[in-house]
N, CA, C and O of each residue as an XYZ file, in Angstrom:
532
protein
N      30.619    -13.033    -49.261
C      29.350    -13.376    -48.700
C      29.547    -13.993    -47.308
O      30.436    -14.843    -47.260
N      28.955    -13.756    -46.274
C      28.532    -14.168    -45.087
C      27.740    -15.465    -44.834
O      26.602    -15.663    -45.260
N      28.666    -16.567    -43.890
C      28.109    -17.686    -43.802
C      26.539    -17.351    -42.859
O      26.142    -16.273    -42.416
N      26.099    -18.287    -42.807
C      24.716    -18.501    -42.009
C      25.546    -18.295    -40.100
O      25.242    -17.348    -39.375
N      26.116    -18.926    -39.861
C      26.770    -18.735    -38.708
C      26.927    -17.495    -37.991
O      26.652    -17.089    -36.862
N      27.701    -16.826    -39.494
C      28.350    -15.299    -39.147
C      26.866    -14.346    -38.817
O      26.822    -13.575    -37.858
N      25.702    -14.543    -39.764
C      24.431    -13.862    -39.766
C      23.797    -14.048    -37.957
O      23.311    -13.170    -37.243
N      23.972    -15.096    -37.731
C      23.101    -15.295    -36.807
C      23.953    -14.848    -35.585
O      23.338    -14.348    -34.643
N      24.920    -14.938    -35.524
C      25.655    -14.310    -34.356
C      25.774    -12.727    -34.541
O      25.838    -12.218    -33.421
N      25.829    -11.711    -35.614
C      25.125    -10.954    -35.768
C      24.061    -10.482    -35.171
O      24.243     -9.523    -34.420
N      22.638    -11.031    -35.340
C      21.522    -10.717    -34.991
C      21.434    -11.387    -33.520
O      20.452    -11.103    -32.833
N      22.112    -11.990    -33.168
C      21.920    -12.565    -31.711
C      23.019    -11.346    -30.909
O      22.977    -11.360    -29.679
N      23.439    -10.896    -31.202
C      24.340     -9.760    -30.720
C      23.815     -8.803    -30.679
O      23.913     -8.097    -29.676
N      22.759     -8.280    -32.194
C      21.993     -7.246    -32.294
C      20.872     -7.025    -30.959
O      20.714     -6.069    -30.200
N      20.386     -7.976    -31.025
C      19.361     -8.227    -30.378
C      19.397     -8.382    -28.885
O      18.446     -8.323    -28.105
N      20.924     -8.633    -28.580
C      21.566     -8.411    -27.017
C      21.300     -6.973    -26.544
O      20.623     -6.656    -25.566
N      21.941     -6.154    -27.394
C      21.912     -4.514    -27.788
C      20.571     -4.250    -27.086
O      20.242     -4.157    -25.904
N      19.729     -4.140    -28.608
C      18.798     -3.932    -28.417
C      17.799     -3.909    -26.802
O      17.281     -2.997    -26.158
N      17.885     -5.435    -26.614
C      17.159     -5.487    -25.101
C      17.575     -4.658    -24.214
O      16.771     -3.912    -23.654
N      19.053     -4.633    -23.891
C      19.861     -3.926    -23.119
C      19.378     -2.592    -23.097
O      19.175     -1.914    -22.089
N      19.166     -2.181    -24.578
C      18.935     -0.560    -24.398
C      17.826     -0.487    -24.044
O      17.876      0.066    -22.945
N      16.715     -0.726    -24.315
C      15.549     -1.276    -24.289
C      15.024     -1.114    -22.873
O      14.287     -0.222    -22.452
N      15.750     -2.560    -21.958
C      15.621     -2.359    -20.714
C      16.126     -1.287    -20.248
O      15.323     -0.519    -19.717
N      17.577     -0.881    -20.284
C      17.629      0.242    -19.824
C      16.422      2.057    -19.582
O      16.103      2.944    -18.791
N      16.301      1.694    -20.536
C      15.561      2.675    -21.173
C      14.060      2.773    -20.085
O      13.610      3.630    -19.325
N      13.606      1.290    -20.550
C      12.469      1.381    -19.382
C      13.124      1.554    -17.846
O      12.316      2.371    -17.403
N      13.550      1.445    -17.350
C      14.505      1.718    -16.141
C      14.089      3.100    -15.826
O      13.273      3.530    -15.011
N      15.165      3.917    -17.022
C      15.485      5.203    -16.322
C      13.406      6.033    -16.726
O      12.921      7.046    -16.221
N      13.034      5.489    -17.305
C      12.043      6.097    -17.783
C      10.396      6.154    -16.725
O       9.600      7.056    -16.464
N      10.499      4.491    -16.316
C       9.889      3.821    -15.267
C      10.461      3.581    -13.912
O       9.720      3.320    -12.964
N      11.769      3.662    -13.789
C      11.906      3.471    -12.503
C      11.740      4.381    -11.238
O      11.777      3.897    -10.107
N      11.587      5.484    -11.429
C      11.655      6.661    -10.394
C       9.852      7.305    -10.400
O       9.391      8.427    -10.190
N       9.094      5.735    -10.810
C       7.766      6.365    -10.647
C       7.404      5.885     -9.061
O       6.650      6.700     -8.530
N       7.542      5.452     -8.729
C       7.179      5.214     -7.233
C       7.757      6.087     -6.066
O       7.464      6.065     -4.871
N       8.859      7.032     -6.898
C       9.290      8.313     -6.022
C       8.574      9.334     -6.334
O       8.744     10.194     -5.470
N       7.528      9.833     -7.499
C       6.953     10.864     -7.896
C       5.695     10.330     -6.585
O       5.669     11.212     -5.727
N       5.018      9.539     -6.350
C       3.814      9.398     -6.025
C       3.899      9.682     -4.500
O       4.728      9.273     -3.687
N       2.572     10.677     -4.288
C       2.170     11.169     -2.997
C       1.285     10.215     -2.354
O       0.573      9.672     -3.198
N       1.105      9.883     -1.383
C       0.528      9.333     -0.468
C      -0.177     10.142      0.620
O       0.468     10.758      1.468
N      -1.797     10.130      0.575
C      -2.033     10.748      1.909
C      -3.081      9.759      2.176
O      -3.909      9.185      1.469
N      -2.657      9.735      3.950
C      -3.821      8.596      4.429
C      -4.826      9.317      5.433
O      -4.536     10.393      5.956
N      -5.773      8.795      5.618
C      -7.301      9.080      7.025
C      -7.045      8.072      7.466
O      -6.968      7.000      6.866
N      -6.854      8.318      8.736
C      -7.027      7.576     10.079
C      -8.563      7.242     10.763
O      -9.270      8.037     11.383
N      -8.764      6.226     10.541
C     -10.385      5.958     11.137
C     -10.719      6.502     12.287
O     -11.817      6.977     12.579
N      -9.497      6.414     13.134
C      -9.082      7.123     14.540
C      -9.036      8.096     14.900
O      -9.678      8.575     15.835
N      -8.420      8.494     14.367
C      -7.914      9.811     13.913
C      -9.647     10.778     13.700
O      -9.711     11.904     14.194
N     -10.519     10.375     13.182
C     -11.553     11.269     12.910
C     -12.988     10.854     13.944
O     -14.041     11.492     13.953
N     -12.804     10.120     14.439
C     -13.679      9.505     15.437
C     -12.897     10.253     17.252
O     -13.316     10.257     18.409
N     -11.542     10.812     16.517
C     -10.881     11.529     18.291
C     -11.456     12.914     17.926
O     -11.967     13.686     18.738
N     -11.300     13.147     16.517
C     -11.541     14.722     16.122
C     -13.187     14.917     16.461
O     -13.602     15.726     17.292
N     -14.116     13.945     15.592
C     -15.563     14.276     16.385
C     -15.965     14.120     17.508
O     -16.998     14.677     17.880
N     -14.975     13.033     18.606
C     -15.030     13.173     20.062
C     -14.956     14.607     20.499
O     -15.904     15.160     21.058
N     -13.772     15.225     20.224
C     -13.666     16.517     20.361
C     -14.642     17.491     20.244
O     -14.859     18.204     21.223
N     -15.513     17.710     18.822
C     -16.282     18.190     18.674
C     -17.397     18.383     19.364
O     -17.910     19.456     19.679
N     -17.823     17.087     19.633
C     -19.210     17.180     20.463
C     -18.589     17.524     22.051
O     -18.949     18.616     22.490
N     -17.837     16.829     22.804
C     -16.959     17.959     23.655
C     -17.154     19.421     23.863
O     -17.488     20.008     24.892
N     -16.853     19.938     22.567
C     -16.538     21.688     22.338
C     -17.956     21.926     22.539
O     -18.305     22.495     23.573
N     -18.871     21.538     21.626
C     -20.182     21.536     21.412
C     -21.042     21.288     22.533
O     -22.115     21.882     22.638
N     -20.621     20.399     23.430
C     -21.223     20.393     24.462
C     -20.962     21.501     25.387
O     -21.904     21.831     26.106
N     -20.001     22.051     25.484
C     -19.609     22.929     26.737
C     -20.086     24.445     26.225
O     -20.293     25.473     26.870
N     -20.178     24.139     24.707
C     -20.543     25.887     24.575
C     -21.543     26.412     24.269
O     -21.883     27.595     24.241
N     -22.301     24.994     23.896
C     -23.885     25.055     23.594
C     -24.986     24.629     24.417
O     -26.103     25.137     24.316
N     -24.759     23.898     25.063
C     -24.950     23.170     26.033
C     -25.800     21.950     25.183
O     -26.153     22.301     24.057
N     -26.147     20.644     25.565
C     -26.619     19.296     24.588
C     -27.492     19.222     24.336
O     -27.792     18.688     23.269
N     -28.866     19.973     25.608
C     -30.338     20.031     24.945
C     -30.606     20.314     24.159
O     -31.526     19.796     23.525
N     -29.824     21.449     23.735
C     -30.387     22.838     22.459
C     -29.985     21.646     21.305
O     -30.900     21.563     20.486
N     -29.217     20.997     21.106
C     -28.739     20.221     19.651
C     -28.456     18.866     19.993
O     -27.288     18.477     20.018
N     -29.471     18.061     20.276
C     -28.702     16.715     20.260
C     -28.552     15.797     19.188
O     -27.874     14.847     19.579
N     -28.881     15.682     18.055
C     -28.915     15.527     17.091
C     -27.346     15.662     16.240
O     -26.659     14.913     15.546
N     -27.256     17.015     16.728
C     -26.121     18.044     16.339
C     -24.710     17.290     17.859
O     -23.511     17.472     17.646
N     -24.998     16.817     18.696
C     -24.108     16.683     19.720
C     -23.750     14.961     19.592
O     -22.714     14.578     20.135
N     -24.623     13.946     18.871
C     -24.455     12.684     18.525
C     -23.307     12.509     17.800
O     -22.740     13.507     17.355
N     -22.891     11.478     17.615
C     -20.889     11.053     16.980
C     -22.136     10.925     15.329
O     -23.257     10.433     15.207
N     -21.230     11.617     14.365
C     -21.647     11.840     13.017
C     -23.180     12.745     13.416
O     -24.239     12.721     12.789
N     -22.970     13.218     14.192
C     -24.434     13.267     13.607
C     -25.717     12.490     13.743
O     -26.816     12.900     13.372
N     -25.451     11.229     14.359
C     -26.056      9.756     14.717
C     -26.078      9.282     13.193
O     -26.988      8.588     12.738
N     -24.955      9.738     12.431
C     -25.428      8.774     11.118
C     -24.150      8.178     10.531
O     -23.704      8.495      9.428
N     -23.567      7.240     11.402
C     -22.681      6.858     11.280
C     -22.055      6.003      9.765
O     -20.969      6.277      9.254
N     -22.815      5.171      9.349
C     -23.129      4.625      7.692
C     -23.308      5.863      6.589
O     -23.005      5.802      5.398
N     -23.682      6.608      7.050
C     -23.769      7.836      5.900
C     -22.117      8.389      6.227
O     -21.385      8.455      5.239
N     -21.562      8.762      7.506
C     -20.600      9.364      7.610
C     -19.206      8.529      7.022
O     -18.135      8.951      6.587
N     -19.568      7.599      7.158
C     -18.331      6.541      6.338
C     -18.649      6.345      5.086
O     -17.687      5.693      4.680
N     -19.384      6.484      4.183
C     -19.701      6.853      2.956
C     -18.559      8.099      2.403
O     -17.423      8.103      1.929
N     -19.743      9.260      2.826
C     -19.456     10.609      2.661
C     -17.642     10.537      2.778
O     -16.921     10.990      1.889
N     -17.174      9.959      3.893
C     -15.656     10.085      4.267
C     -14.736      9.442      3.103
O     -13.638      9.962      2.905
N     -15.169      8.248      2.268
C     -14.653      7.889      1.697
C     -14.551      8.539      0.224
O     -13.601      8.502     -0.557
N     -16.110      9.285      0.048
C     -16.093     10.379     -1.105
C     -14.988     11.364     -0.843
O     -14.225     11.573     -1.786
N     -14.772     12.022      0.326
C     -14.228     13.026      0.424
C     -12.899     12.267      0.099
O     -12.274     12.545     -0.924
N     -12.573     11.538      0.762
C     -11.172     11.316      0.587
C     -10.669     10.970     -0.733
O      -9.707     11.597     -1.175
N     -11.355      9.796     -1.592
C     -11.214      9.938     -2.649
C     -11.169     11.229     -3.718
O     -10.592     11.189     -4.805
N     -11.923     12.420     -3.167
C     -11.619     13.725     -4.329
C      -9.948     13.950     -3.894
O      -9.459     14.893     -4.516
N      -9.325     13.506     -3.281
C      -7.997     13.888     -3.395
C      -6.983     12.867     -4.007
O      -5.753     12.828     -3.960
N      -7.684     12.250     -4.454
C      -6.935     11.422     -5.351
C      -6.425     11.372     -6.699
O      -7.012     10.347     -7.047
N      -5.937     11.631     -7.450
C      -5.218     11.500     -8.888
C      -4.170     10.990     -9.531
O      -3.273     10.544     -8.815
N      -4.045     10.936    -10.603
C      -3.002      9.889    -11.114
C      -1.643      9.977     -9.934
O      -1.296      8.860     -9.551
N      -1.071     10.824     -9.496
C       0.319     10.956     -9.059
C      -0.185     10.836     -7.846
O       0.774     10.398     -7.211
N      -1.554     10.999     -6.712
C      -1.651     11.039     -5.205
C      -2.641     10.136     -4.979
O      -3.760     10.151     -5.492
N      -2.095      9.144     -4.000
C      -2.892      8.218     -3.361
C      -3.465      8.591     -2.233
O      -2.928      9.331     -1.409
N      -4.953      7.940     -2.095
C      -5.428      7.716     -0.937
C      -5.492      6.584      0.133
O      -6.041      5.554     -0.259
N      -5.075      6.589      1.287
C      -4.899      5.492      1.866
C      -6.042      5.711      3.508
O      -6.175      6.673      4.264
N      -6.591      4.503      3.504
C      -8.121      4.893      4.567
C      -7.344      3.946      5.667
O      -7.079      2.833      5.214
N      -6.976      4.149      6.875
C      -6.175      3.161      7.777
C      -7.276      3.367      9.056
O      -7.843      4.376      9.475
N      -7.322      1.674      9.563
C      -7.759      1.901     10.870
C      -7.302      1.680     12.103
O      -7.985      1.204     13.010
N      -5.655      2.149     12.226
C      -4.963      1.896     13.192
C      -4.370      3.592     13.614
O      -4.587      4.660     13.042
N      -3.546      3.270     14.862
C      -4.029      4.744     15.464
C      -2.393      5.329     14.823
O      -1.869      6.179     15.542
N      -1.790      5.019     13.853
C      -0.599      5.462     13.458
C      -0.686      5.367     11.730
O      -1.273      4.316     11.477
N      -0.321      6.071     10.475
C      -0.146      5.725      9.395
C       1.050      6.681      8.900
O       1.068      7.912      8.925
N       1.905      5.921      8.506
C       3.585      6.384      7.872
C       3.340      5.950      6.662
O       2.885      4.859      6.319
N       3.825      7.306      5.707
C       3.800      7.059      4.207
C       5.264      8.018      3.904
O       5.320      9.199      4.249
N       5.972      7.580      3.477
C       7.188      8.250      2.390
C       6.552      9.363      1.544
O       5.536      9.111      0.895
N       7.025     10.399      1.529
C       5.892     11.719      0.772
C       4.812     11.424      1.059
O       4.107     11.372      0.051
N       4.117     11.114      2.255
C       3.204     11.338      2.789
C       2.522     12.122      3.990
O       3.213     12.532      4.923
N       1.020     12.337      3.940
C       0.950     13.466      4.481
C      -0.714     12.894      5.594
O      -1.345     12.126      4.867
N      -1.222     13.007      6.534
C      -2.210     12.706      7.244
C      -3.136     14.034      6.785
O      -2.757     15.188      6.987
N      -4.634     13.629      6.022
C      -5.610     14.559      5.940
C      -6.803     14.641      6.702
O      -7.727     15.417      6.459
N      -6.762     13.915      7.525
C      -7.428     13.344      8.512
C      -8.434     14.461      9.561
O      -9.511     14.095     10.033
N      -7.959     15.569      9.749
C      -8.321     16.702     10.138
C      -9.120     17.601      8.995
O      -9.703     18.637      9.318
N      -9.098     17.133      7.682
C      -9.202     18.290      6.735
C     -10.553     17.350      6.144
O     -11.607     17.884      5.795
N     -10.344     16.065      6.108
C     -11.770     14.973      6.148
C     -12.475     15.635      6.895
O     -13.369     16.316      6.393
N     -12.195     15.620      8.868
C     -13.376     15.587      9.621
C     -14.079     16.959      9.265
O     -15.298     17.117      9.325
N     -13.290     17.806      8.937
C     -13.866     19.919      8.741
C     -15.071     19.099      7.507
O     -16.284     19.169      7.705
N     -14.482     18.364      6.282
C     -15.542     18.576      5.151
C     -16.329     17.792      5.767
O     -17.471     18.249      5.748
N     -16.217     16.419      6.530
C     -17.368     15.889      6.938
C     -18.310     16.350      7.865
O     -19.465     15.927      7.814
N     -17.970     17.135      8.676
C     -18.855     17.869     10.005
C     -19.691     18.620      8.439
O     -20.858     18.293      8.224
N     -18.855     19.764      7.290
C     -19.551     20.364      7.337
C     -20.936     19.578      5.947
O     -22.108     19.927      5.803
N     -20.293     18.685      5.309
C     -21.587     17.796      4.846
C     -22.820     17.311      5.279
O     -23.887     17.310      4.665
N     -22.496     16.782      6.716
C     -23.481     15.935      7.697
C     -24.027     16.908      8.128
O     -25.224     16.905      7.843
N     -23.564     18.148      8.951
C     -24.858     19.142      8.890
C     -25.324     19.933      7.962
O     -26.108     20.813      8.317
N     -25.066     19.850      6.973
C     -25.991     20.400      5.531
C     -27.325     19.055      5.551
O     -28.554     19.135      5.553
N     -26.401     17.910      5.564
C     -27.469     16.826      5.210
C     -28.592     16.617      6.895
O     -29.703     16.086      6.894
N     -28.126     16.999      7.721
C     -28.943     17.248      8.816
C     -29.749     18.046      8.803
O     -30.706     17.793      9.533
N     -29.805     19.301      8.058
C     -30.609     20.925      7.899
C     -31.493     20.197      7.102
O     -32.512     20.062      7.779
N     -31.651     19.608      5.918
C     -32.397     19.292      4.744
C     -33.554     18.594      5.476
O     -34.497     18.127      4.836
């Protein structure tokens, strides 16, 4: 028979094990989740140079009388357009891809990618749907 001593150094050994594997385990299982995850950010900047542009293009090929409405930054609806921008950006979001909204004129992400151009296309083409109505 086994003293009380012998038992407990036993289970205090067991139980070393155990954690060890344990932790390990969460390690290899959890640790390489912050390398699966995508990152894409909008530049506040970034889409306020792109609709500069626009009304630009828009101006020179349409000329501003015919659409001013249509030639205003958003659209003149600037509170709706930062709405809408944040919907859009959020549909690209899911468990494994982040969205990141930056308002500086640079954003660096590790597996990351700038959608910032692909925002302003869905937002131009939202704001004038919601302009037609």
């Amino acid at each position: 028979m086994m003293s009380l001593n012998m038992k407990l150094t036993y289970i205090a050994i067991l139980l070393v094990i155990i954690g060890f594997l344990s932790g390990w385990l969460g390690c290899l299982f959890l640790g390489n989740l912050a390398g699966s995850v995508r990152v894409l950010f909008v530049s506040e900047e970034a889409l306020v140079a792109l609709e500069e542009e626009r009304i630009k293009n828009l101006s020179e090929n349409h000329g501003m009388e015919n659409s001013r409405v249509a030639g205003s930054i958003f659209f003149g609806k600037p509170e709706l357009a930062i709405k809408k921008m944040e919907q859009i950006a959020g549909s690209f979001a899911d468990k494994s891809t982040k969205v990141l909204i930056v308002s500086n004129k640079k954003g660096y992400a590790r597996n990351g990618a700038g959608i910032s151009d692909i925002i302003h296309k869905e937002l131009v083409k939202v704001l004038s749907a919601e302009k037609e109505v």
